[in-house]
N, C-alpha and C positions, 0 to 999 in steps of 0.2 A: 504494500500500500504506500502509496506518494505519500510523505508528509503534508501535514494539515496546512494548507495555502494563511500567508499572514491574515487575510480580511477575514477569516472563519475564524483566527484563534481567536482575534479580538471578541468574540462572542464567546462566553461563560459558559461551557453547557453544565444545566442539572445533573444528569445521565452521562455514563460512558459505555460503551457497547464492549465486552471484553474482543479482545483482536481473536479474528481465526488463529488457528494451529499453525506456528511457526512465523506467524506475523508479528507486528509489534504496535501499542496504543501511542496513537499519530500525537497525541496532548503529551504523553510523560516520558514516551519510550520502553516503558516497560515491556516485557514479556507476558503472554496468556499466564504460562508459568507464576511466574512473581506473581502478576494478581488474583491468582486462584489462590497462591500459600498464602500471601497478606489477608485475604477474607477468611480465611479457614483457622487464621489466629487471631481472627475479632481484631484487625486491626483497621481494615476500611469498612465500608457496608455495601451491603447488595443488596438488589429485591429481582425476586422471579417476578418476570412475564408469563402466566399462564392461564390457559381456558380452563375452567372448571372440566371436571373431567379427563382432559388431556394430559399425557405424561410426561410430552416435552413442551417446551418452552424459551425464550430469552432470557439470562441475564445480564442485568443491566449493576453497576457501581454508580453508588452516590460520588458524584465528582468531588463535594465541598469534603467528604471524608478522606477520600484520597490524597486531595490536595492539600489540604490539613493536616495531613499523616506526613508526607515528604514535605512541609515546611517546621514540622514538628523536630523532624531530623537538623534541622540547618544549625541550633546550637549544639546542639552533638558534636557534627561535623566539625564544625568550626574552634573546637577546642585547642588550645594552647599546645605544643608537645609535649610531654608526660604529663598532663592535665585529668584527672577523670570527673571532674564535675565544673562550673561553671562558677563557684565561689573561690575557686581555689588562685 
């Protein structure tokens, strides 16, 4: 998949569609991968798309959780060399 053209990213979306199988999510980069494991450790959110009845379905990630989760990391990141907290 082509990266997500500049005029599209300036729009927010609510939603992200997880990327097919060996693709990658056009907003973060991520792998299908990575965000299957990140949602399976409660660390972003998702909601099924599905007909009553039906087995299968879309899902879909809360973008604001994701994005909120990798900006969560930024003071981490960014810590000092032998630094393990933020006070230190």
């Amino acid at each position: 998949m082509a990266p997500v053209a500049a005029a599209q990213m300036a729009v927010k979306p609510e939603f992200l569609r997880f990327p097919a199988p060996g693709k990658i999510e056009p907003y973060t980069g991520l792998r299908r991968s990575q965000l299957y494991e990140l949602a399976a450790d409660g660390l972003i959110e998702t909601i099924s798309l599905r007909r009553r009845g039906k087995v299968r379905g879309t899902r879909l990630i809360v973008a604001d959780s994701l994005f909120g989760y990798l900006r969560g990391l930024i003071p981490e990141q960014n810590l000092p060399p032998g630094s393990t907290t933020l006070t230190e």
